[in-house]
C-alpha positions in Angstrom: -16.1 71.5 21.1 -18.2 69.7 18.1 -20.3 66.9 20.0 -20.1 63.4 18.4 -22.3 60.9 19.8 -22.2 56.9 18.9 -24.9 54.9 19.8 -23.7 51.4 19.8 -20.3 49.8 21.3 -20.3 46.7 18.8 -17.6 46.7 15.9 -18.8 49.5 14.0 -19.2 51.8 16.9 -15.8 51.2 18.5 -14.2 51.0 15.4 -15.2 54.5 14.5 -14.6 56.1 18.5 -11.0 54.6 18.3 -10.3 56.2 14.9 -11.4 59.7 16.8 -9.6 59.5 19.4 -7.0 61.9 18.3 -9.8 64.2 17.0 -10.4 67.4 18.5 -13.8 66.3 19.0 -15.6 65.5 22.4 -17.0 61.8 22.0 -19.9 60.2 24.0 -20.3 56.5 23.2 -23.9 55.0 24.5 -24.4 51.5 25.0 -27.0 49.3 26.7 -24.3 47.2 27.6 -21.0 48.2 29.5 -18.7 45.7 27.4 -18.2 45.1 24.0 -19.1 41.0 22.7 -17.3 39.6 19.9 -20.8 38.4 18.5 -18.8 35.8 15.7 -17.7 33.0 18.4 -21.2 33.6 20.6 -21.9 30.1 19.7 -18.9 28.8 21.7 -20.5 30.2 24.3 -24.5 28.0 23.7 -22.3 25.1 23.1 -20.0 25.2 26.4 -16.4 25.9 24.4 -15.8 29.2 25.8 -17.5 31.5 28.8 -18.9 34.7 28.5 -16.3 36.7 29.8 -13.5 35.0 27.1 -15.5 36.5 24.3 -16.7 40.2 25.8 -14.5 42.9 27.4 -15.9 46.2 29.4 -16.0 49.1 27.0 -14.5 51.3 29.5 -11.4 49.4 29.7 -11.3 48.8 26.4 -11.2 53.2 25.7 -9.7 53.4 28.8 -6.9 55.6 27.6 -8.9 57.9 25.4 -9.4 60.8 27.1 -11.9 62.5 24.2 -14.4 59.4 24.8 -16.9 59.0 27.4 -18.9 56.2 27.7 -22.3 56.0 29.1 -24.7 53.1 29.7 -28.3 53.6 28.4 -30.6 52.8 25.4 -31.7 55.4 23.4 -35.5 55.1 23.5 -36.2 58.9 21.2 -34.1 60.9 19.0 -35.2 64.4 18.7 -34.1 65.6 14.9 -35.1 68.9 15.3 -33.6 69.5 18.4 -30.7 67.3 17.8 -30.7 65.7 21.2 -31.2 61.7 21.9 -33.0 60.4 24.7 -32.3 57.6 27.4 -34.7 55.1 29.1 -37.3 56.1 31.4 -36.5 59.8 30.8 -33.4 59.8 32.3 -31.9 62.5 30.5 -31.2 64.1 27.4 -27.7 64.3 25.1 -27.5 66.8 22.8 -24.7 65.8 19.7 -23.3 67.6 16.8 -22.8 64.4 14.9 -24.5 61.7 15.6 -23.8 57.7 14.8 -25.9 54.7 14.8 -24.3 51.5 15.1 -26.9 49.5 16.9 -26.9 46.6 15.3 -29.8 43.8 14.6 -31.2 40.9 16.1 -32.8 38.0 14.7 -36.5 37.8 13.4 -38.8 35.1 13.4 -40.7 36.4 9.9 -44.3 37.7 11.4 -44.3 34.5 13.9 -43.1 36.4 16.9 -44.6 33.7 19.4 -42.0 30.9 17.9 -39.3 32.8 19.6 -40.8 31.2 23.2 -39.4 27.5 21.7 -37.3 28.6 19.4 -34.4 31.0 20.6 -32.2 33.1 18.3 -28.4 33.8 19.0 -27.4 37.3 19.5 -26.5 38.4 23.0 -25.5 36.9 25.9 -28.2 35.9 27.2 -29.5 34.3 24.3 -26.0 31.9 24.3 -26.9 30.9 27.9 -30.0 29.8 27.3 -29.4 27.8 24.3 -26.5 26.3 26.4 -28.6 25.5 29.1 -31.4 23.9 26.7 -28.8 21.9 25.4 -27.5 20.2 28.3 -30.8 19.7 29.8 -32.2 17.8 26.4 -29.2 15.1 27.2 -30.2 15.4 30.9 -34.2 14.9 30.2 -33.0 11.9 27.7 -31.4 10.0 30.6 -34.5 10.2 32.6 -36.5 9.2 30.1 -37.9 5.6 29.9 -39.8 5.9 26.9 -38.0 5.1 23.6 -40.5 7.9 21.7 -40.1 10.3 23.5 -36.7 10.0 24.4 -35.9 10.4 21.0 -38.2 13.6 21.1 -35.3 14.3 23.4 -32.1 13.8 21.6 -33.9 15.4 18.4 -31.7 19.2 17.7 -33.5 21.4 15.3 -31.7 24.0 13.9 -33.6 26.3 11.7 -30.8 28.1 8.9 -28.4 26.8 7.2 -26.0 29.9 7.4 -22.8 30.2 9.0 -24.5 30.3 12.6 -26.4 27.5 12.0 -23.9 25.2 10.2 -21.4 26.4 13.5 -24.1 25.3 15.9 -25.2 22.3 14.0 -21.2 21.3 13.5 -20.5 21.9 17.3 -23.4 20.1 18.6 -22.6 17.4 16.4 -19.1 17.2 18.0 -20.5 17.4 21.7 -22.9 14.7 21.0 -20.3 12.5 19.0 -17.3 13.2 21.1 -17.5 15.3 24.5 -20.6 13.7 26.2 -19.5 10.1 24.7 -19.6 7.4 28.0 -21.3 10.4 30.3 -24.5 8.9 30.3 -25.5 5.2 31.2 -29.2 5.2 29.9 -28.0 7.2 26.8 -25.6 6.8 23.6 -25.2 10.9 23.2 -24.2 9.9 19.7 -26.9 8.5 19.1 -28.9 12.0 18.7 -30.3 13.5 15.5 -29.2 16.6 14.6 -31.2 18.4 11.5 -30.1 21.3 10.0 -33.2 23.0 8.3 -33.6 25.6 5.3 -35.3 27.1 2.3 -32.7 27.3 0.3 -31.3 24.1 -1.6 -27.9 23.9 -0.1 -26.3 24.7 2.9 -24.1 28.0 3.4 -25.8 29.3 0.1 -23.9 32.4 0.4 -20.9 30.6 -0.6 -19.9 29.2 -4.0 -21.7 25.6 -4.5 -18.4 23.9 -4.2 -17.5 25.1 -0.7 -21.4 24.3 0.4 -20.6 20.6 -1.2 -17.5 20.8 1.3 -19.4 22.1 4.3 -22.3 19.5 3.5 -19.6 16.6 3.4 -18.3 17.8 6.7 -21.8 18.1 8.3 -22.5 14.4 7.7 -18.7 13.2 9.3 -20.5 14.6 12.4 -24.2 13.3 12.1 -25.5 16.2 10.9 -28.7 15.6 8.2 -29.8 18.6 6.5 -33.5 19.0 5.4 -33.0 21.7 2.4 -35.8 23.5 0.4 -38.1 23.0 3.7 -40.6 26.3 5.0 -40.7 25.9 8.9 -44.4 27.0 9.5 -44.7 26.2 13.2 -43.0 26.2 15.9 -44.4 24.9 19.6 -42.6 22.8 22.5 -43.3 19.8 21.1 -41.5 20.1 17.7 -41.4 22.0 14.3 -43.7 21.6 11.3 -42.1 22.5 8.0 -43.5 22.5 4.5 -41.9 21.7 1.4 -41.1 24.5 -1.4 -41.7 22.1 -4.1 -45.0 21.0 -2.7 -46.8 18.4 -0.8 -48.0 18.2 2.5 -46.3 19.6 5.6 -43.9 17.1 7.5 -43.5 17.2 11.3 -40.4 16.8 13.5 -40.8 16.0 17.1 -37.7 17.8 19.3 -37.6 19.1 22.4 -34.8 21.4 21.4 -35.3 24.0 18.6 -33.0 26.6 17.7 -32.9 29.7 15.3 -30.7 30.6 12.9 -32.4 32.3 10.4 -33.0 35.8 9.5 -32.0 39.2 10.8 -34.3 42.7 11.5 -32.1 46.1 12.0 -32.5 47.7 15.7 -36.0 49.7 16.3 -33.9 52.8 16.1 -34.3 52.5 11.7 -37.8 53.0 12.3 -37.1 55.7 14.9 -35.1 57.5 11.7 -37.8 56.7 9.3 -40.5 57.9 11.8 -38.4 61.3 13.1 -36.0 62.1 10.2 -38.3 60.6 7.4 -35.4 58.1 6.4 -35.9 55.2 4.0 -35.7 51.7 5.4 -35.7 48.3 3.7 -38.0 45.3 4.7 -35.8 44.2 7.4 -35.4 48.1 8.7 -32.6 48.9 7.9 -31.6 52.4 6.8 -31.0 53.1 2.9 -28.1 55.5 3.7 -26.0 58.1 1.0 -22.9 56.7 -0.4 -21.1 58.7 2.4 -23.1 56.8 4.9 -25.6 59.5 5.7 -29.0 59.7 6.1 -30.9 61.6 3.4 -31.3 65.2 4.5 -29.6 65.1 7.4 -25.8 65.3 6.8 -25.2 65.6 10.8 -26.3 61.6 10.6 -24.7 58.8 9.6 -25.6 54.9 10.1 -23.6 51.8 10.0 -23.2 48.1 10.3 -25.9 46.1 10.6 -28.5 49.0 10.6 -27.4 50.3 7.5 -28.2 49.2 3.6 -25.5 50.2 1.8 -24.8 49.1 -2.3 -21.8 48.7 -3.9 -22.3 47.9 -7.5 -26.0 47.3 -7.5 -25.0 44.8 -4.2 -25.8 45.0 -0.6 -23.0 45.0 2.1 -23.3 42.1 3.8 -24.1 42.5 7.4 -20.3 41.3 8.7 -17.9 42.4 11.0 -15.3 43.0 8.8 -18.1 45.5 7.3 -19.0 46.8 10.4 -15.6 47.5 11.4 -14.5 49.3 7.4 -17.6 51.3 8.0 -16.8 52.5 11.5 -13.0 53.8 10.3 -14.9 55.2 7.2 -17.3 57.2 9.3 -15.1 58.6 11.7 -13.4 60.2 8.6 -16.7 61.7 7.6 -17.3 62.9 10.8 -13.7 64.9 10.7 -14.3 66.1 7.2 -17.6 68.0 8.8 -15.8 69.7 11.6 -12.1 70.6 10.1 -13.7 71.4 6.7 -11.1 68.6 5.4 -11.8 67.6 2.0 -14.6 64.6 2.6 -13.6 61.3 1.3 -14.9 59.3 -1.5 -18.4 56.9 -1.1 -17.8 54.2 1.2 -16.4 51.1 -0.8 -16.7 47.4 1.2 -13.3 45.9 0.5 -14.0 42.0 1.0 -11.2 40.3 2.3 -13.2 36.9 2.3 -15.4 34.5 4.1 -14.8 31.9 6.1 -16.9 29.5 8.2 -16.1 26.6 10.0 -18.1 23.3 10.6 -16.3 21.2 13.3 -12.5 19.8 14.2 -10.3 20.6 11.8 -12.8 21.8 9.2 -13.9 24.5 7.9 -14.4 26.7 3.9 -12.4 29.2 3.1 -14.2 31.7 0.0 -11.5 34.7 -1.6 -12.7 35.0 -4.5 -11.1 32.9 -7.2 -9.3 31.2 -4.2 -11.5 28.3 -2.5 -10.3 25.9 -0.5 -11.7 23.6 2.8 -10.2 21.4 5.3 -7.7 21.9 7.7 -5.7 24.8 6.3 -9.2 26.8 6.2 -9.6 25.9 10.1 -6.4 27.2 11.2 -6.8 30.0 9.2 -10.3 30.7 10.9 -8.9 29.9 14.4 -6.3 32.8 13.6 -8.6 35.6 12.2 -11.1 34.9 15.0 -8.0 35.4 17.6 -6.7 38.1 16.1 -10.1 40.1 16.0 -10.7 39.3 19.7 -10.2 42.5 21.8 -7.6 42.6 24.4 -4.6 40.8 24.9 -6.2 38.1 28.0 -9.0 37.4 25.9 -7.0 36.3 23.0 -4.5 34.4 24.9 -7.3 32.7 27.0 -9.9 31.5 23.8 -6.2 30.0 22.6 -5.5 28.2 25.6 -9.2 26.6 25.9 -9.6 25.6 22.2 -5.7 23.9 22.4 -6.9 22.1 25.9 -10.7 21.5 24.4 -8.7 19.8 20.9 -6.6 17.9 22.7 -9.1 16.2 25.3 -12.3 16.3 23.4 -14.0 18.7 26.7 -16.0 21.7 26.9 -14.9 22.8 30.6 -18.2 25.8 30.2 -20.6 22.9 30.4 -22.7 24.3 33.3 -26.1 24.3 33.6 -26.6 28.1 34.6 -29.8 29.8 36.3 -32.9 29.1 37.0 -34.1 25.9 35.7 -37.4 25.1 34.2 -38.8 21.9 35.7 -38.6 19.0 33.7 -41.5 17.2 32.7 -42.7 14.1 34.5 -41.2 10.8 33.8 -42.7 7.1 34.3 -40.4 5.1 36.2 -40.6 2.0 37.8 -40.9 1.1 41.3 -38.9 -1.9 43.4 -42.2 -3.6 43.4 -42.1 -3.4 39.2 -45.7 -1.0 39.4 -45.5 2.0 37.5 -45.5 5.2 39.0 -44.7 8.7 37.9 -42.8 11.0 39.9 -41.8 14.6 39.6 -38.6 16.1 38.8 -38.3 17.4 42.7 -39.5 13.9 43.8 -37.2 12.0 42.1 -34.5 14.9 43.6 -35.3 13.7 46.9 -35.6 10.1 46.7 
């Protein structure tokens, strides 16, 4: 039975092993991960809205009744062209496909300043939400310890570098913890009090978006405290802060923050260069794969790439790297796939049919973009809050992200405020003594006493 391989159980991937499953095909779906993440509401998950699990279900549940599709969990370190075989870490073993699929993804790049990623993390996995979470809550912890006005400001300074939709969501929800969810915790602290920046190149924020809903989006940001410092270079990057330089000139301003945050730019998975290296595939800057119209690579018809890893034009215009996209690709490839083995007529290039764009800022707001029909507010929230449900996979996930965003809009709270593995020791902080001497104590000192 004709082999089909997908490597990569995001929405392309999934998308394109669900519309086989009634193939006579037999289907092996590799994944470094055993569940698939529902990567648009990851930032619910830095900023304490929603848990890991509400946004991520196993794989093997998920194709649970698909008896065609097996899924294995690896990471594809080689792919053999000639041979037609892909290999897993460590040398673990061999696969050997008929059809292969890509659909692996991309994470976020830091432009040639790989070293900025130590103080400035990225939001793409897990992982990366947890950490972000955990810096966040610490920066408000640090702030109340802090006795110095300079540096507790340092403190309560949020740097978010990108002004796309993930960094106008993360600057928008922070600005609604700070404002509204950690109001009268603190007795040292006004949380609202914090400075929240939202830095870019470009001269407006969500620049993907017609000017008027960016206007909208900008008017929003400001309701929650949210400054943006527009047509600004970050150059630098270290623990203490962020040094940025001005496109239009002058000399380079600093910031000082303890908490920095990146939202900007995007590199396709090492397996484009793996394509271009074996198969002798053209890639763009960011490595992704120039594909055929059908999808495939050049040369190799048994290939096809997707999603994120994939360039594909329509009308002289890039896909943009989406969900929706992912997911139109997936169905699309699974057709091409079927055409190869049944001998089916194959089906016309790939065409991208945009159903719009919407991103959301804070309570009740958000921009709405189809086409000739733009709009912002509240009607553009609930209709966010609806897509992003009815995208979610599985029944409990959806009914559970409803139930927490109802409770978190009616009472203000984030119940996944937790403060989750192991914790980097704060700094030391001067504090004064029942005799009124200075001292300065440790964070485990202070612990104790």
């Amino acid at each position: 039975m004709h082999h089909v391989v997908i490597v990569g159980g995001g929405f392309g991937g999934l998308y394109a092993a669900k519309a086989l499953k009634n193939a006579p095909l037999q289907i092996t779906l590799v994944d470094r991960r055993n569940f698939h993440l529902f990567q648009p509401l990851l930032y619910q998950v830095a900023t304490g809205g929603l848990s890991p699990g509400d946004i991520a279900a196993p794989l093997r549940w998920i194709l649970r009744r698909e008896k065609n599709i097996r899924v294995l969990l690896g990471e594809v370190t080689a792919i053999d062209i000639a041979r037609k075989t892909i290999t897993l870490e460590d040398n673990r073993g061999e696969i050997a496909y008929d059809s292969l699929l890509l659909a692996t993804g991309a994470t976020h790049t830091y432009f040639g300043h790989a070293d900025w990623e130590t103080n400035a993390p990225g939001l793409k996995t897990i992982e990366d939400a947890t950490t972000i979470r955990q810096r966040l809550l610490l920066a408000f912890e640090a702030a109340e310890r802090e006795t110095d006005p300079i540096r507790r400001q340092a403190w309560l300074t949020f740097v978010i570098v990108g002004a796309g939709p993930t960094g106008v969501e993360l600057a928008g929800t922070l600005g609604e913890i700070a404002n509204d969810t950690l109001r009268d915790n603190f007795r040292s602290i006004k949380p609202e009090q914090a400075r929240i920046l939202l830095v870019d190149g470009n001269d407006r924020v969500l620049s993907g978006y017609p000017p008027d809903l960016s206007r909208k989006a900008e008017e929003s940001l400001l309701q929650l405290s949210v400054r943006s410092r527009l047509g600004m270079r970050v150059v630098g990057v270290d623990e203490e802060g962020v040094t940025m330089q001005p496109d239009a000139g002058g000399p380079p301003q600093r910031i000082e923050s303890r908490t920095v945050l990146w939202a900007a730019g995007v590199a396709a998975s090492p397996l484009g260069k793996m394509l271009a290296d074996g198969a002798g595939a053209p890639i763009d800057r960011a490595g992704r794969v120039m594909v055929q119209p059908d999808l495939t690579v050049p040369g190799h018809s048994e290939i096809l790439v997707i999603g994120d890893l994939a360039h594909v034009e329509n009308d002289g215009k890039m896909v943009p790297g989406v969900a929706p996209a992912a997911m139109q690709m997936g169905a699309y490839a699974a057709k091409v796939i079927s055409s190869h083995v049944t001998g089916a007529p194959a089906p016309p290039p790939f065409r991208y049919f945009d159903k719009g764009s919407l991103a959301t800022i804070g309570r009740a707001a958000a921009v709405a973009d189809f086409g000739k029909l733009r709009f912002g507010g509240v009607i553009a929230w609930l209709l966010w809050l609806f897509v992003h449900i009815m995208y979610l996979v599985g029944f409990e996930n959806r009914l559970m992200v409803l139930l927490k965003w109802g409770i978190s809009y009616t009472t203000y709270n984030r119940g996944a405020r937790l403060i989750t593995g192991q914790i980097e020791p704060l700094p030391e902080f001067e504090l004064i003594d029942r005799g009124g001497e200075k001292s300065t104590q440790s964070h485990t000192e202070i612990v104790h006493r």
